[in-house]
N, C-alpha and C positions, 0 to 999 in steps of 0.2 A: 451086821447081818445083811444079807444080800448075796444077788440080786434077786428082788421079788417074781416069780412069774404069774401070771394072770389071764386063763382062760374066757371066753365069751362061748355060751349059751344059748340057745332060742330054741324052739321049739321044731324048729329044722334039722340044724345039726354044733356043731360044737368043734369051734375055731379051735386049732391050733394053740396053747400061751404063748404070749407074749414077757420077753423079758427085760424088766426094768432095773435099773441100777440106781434102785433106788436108798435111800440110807435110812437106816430107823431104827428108834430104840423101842426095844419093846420092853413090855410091863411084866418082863418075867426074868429074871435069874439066875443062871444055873451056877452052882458052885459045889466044891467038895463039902459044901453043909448041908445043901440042900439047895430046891427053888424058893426064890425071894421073890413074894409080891410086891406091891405095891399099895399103898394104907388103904386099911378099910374108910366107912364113913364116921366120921366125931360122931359123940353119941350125944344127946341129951343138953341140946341146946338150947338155951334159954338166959330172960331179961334179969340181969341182978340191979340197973337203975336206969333210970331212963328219964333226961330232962327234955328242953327244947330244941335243941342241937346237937344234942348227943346222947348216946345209948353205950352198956356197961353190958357186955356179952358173957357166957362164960358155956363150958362144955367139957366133954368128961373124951379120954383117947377114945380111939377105937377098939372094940373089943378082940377082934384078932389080934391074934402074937405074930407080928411081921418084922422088918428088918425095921431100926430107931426111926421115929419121927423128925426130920428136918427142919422144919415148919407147918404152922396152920398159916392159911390163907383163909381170912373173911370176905366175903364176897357180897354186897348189897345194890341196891335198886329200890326205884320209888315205886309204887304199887298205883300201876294208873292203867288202868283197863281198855281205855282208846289204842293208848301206848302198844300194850300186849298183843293186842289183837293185829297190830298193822306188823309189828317187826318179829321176826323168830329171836327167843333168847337162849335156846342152844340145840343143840344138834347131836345126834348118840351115833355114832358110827360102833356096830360092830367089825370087828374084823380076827374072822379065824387063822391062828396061826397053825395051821395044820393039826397036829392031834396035841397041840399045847392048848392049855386055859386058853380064853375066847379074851383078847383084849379088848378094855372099851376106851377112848379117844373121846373128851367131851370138850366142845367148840363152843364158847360162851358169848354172848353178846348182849349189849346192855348191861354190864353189871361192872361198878366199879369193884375194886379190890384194897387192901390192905393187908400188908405181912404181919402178923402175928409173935414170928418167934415160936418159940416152942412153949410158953406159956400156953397155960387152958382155959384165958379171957382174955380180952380186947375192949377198948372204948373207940370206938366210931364216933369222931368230932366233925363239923362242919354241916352237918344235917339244916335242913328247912323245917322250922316248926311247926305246930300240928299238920304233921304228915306222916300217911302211912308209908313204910321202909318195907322190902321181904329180904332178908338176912339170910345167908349160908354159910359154912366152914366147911375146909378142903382142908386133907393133910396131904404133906410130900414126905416121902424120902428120896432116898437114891435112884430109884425110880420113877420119880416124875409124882402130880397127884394122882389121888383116888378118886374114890364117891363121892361126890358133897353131900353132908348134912343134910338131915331135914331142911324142907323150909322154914321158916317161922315169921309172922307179921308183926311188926311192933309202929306203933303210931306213938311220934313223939310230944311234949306237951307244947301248951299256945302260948304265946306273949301278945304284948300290947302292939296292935299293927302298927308296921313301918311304913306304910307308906300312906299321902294325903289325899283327901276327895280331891275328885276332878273337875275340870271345866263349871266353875264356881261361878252363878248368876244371878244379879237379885233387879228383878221388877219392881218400879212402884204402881200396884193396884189402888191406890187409892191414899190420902191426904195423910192418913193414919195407919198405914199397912203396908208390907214389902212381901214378894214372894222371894223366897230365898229358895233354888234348886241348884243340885247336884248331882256327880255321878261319882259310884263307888272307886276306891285303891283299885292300883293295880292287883290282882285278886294271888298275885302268888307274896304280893306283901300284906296281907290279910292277917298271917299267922297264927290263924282259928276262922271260928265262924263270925263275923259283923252280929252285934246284937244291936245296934242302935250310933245314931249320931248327936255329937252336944252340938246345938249352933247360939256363937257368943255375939254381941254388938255393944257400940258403946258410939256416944255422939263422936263426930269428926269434928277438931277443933277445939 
């Protein structure tokens, strides 16, 4: 398809198009059967297990009848609100194809991914433990994807932290006494929340 033309607008008066030779597949079809979309959104996504490092997805097709499903595409990200707030994680371009269905164009950022296959579950391995994830599924056909999914948030479970107190100091206050101070793990080797510290001694020698 091509080449696009592309008008400019204001409030004064209304440029001439411009014509672009530009290449593009759009999200529609036409054939002697009919027009072919593009997948609707996976329906009904949700935790079937969920450890420290990994989560057990699972989701139902999309409810439109469109051309076969290719693949799901899961799509995940950590749920950290500083994070969110500084970077955009996608972008909706409409763009009308004249008196065709309204294509939508979704540019994602921040979010890794994982192909699926055509199955209607996924395990997502390599996660950080107790940490919240926000989770999506995308289907393709021949077409390119669709809608993503709902979102959904799943926080995974904690283990025993990995990593050791820091900068480790002990005072003698006195003939019979030591202060012994610390400072906590690196905090993303935490892997839950810090309820408390053992501290162990034994004579030198």
């Amino acid at each position: 398809m091509g080449p696009w033309t592309i008008g400019i607008v204001n409030g004064i008066d209304f440029r001439e198009p411009f014509n672009y030779p530009l290449k593009y597949t759009a999200q529609l079809l036409h054939t002697g059967l009919g027009v072919h979309y593009a997948p609707g959104r996976p329906q009904d996504l949700r935790v079937l297990d969920c450890g420290s490092r990994r989560v057990k997805l699972a989701w139902l097709d999309p409810t439109d009848d469109r051309s076969p499903i290719l693949q799901y595409i899961v799509q995940y990200q950590q749920e950290s609100p500083s994070l969110l707030s500084a970077h955009f994680t996608s972008i909706e371009l409409t763009v009308p194809v004249w008196r065709r269905p309204v294509v939508r164009i979704h540019l994602s950022a921040n979010w890794q991914t994982m192909a699926a296959g055509t199955e209607l579950f996924a395990t997502i391995s390599g996660l950080q433990p107790a940490t919240h994830y926000k989770f999506r599924v995308v289907a393709e056909n021949e077409l390119g994807a669709g809608e993503p999914s709902e979102n959904i948030v799943v926080r995974t479970e904690g283990e025993a932290p990995t990593g050791e107190p820091q900068s480790l100091s002990v005072t003698a206050i006195a003939s019979d006494q030591l202060r012994v101070s610390w400072t906590a793990p690196v905090q993303n080797l935490w892997n839950g929340e810090i309820l408390g510290y053992y501290v162990g001694y034994r004579e030198h020698g």
